[in-house]
KOLTIPA-360239 format. One record per residue (C-alpha): x, z, y; residue in one letter. Coordinates in steps of 0.02 Angstrom, whole numbers, plus 50000, padded with zeros to 5 digits. Example, Ala and Ser with C-alpha at 12.3 -4.5 7.8 and 13.67 -1.06 7.14 Angstrom:
2
506155039049775A;506845035749947S;
! end
This chain:
375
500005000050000X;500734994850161X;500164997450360X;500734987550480X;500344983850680X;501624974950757X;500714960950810X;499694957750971X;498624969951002X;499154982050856X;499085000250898X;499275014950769X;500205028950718X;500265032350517X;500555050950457X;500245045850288X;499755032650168X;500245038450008X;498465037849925X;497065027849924X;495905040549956X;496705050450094X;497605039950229X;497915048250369X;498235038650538X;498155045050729X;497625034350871X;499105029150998X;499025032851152X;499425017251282X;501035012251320X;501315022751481X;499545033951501X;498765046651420X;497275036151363X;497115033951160X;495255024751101X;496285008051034X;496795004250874X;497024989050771X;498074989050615X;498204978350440X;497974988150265X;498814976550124X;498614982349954X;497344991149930X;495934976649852X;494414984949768X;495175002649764X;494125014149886X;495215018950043X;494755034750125X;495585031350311X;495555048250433X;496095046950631X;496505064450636X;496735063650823X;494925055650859X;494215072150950X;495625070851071X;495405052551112X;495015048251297X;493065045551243X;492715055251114X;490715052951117X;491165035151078X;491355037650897X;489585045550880X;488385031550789X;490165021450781X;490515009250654X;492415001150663X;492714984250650X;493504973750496X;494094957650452X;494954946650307X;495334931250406X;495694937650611X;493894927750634X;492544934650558X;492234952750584X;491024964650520X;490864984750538X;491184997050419X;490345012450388X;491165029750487X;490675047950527X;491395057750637X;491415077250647X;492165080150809X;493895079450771X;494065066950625X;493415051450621X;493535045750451X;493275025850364X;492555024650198X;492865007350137X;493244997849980X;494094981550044X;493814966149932X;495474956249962X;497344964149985X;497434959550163X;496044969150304X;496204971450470X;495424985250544X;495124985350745X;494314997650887X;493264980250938X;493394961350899X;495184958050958X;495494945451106X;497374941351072X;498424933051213X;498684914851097X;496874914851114X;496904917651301X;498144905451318X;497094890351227X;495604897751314X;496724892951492X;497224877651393X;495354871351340X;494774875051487X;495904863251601X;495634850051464X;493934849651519X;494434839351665X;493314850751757X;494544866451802X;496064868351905X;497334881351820X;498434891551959X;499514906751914X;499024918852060X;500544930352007X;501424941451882X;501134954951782X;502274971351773X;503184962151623X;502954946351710X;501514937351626X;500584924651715X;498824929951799X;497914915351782X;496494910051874X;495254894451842X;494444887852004X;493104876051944X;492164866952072X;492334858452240X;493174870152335X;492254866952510X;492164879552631X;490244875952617X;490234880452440X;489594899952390X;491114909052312X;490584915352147X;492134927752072X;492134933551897X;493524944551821X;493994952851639X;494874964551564X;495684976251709X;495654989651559X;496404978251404X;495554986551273X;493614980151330X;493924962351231X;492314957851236X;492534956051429X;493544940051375X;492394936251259X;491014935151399X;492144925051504X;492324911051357X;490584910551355X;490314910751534X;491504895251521X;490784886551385X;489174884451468X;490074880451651X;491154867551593X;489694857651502X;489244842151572X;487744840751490X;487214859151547X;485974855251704X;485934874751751X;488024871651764X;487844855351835X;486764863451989X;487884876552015X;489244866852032X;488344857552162X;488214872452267X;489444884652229X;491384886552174X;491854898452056X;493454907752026X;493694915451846X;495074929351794X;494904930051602X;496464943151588X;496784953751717X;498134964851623X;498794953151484X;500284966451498X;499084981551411X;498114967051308X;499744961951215X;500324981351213X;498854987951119X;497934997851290X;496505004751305X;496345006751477X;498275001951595X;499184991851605X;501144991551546X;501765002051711X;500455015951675X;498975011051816X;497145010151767X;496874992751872X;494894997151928X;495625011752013X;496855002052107X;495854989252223X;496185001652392X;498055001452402X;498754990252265X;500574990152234X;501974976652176X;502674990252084X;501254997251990X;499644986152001X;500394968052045X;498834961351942X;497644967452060X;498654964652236X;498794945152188X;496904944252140X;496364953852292X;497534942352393X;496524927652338X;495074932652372X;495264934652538X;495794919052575X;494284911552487X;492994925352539X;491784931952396X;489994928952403X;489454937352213X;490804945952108X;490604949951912X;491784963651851X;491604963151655X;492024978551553X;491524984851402X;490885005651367X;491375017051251X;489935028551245X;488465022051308X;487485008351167X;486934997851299X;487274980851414X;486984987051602X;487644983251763X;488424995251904X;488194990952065X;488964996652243X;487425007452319X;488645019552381X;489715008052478X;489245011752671X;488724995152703X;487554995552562X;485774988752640X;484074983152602X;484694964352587X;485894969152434X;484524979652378X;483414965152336X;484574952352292X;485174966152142X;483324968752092X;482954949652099X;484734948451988X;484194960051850X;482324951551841X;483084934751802X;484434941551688X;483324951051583X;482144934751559X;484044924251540X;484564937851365X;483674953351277X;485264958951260X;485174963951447X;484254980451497X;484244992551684X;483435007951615X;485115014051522X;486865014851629X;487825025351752X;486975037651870X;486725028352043X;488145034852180X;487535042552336X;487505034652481X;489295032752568X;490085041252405X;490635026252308X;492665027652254X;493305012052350X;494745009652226X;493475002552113X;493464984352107X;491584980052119X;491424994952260X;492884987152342X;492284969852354X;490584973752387X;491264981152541X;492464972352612X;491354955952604X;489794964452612X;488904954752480X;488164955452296X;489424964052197X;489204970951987X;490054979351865X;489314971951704X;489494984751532X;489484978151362X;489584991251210X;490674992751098X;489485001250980X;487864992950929X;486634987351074X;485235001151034X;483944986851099X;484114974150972X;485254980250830X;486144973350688X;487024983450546X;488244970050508X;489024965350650X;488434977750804X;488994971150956X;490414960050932X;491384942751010X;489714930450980X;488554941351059X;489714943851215X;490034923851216X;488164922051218X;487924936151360X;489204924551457X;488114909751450X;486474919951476X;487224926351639X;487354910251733X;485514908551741X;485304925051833X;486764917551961X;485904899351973X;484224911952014X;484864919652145X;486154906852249X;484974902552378X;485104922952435X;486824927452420X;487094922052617X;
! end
């Protein structure tokens, strides 16, 4: 029996795997933080013997209400994933699974590895519908790439959409490939009328740094990205200071942050009623948002999410509060679980990489529903 997890993305720490029935593992902690919730590792081995698989360190994880009602995810093949049963007794969280070939992988989430960002950048241009520009560098010195796709006239609405500040949330990417799919079709005449009116600027990897190290939430220099939008560094959070750079050049008339949630079984958006310009005229556009997104996907619900901020309380170092701010228009943070979505459920899969793609399509029709409002 061997465990491994140096590859992209892998993240564990093996106290022992002498048996079967008693493997005991503890969740890493990222690179440079104190946050531990990620893991992805491959069992070899073990084919039709029942493996017993404890994360002895689950209680002390940075969410540890996230493994209630949690079922891991597993895979032969790196592309189709299913869940596995788990409980969890406050400390332990322990995997009882009998896997049917001598290769599994076993992941926190459907993994989003950095090849597949890269073709995603790659198909994307192909479509003869993108521009590709690298708005900067990483920490480590990875591109941050951003797709422009549209006319680029200064009459044009500016529609933003960005993924994966915290590297862990992979089904943010997920969304985005969606989002793209359905943007980038021709034949799509939602798409095709956007396009018309508005340009859109897509981040699919904000911190391909944390992605490739295994993070949960930072990025390789230590800095939780959605908490760095205020004062952003070159030092610490040169991901965010070239996106926010960017932006206001072009000017932001509706901005998507996409993230995924560790406790809450849910899709919901976040939005930036505490910001002090916060108004009546935001107020409705949001409402009018959430109307059309709900018809656009079931998947998509507003009576489940975060508590609403008070007015003139919002944390400005928050990327959707930020932006909603500083160009005083419609601005989201949209949640995807990484349990189950309680609303329509499926004991196979839960939520995983298709239903995220799918959300990413769905979500254009709320945007195409609202243009005519955003100035």
């Amino acid at each position: 029996m061997q465990i491994s997890h140096q590859f992209d993305a892998g993240s564990i720490e093996i106290v022992s795997a002498d048996h079967f029935e008693n493997i005991q593992l503890r969740i890493r902690k990222d690179n440079a933080a104190e946050f531990a919730q990620w893991f992805h590792f491959r069992l070899q081995g073990a084919a039709y013997q029942h493996c017993t698989i404890k994360f002895l360190n689950a209680g002390e994880s940075a969410y540890p209400k996230g493994w209630v009602d949690y079922q891991p995810m597993a895979s032969y093949d790196r592309i189709n994933w299913f869940r596995v049963p788990a409980e969890f007794d406050g400390q332990v969280m322990t995997i009882e699974h009998v896997p049917l070939a001598n290769s599994i992988y076993y992941a926190y989430f459907e993994p989003y590895s950095y090849e597949q960002h890269l073709n995603l950048i790659g198909q994307a241009q192909g479509s003869g519908l993108c521009q590709v520009s690298c708005l900067g560098a990483s920490t480590e010195g990875r591109d941050i790439d951003l797709l422009t796709i549209g006319h680029e006239v200064e009459s044009d609405l500016k529609v933003w959409v960005i993924a994966r500040q915290h590297p862990g949330e992979t089904m943010a990417e997920w969304f985005v490939e969606g989002l793209l799919n359905r943007l980038l079709d021709p034949q799509d005449p939602t798409s095709r009328a956007l396009l018309d009116r508005a340009t859109f600027y897509v981040v699919p990897n904000m911190n391909p740094d944390g992605a490739v190290h295994g993070n949960l939430r930072t990025n390789a220099a230590g800095a939780n990205l959605n908490r760095e939008w205020l004062t952003p560094s070159k030092e610490t959070s040169p991901e965010v200071l070239c996106v926010r750079e960017k932006m206001l050049e072009t000017g932001v008339d509706l901005f998507l942050d996409i993230h995924g949630d560790e406790g809450l079984p849910y899709v919901f958006l976040s939005g930036t009623e505490g910001v002090p310009s916060y108004d009546a005229r935001i107020t409705a556009i949001e409402s009018e948002f959430k109307a059309l997104f709900k018809l656009a996907s079931p998947d998509f619900q507003d009576e489940f999410g975060y508590a609403r901020k008070e007015p003139g309380k919002a944390d400005l170092s928050i990327a959707t509060n930020w932006v909603g701010e500083q160009f005083r228009c419609l601005s989201y943070t949209l949640e995807m679980p990484f349990k189950d979505n309680a609303n329509l459920p499926d004991d196979d899969y839960g939520w995983n990489g298709q239903r995220s793609l799918r959300l990413g399509e769905a979500v254009l029709s709320a945007v195409y529903g609202v243009l005519g409002k955003l100035r």
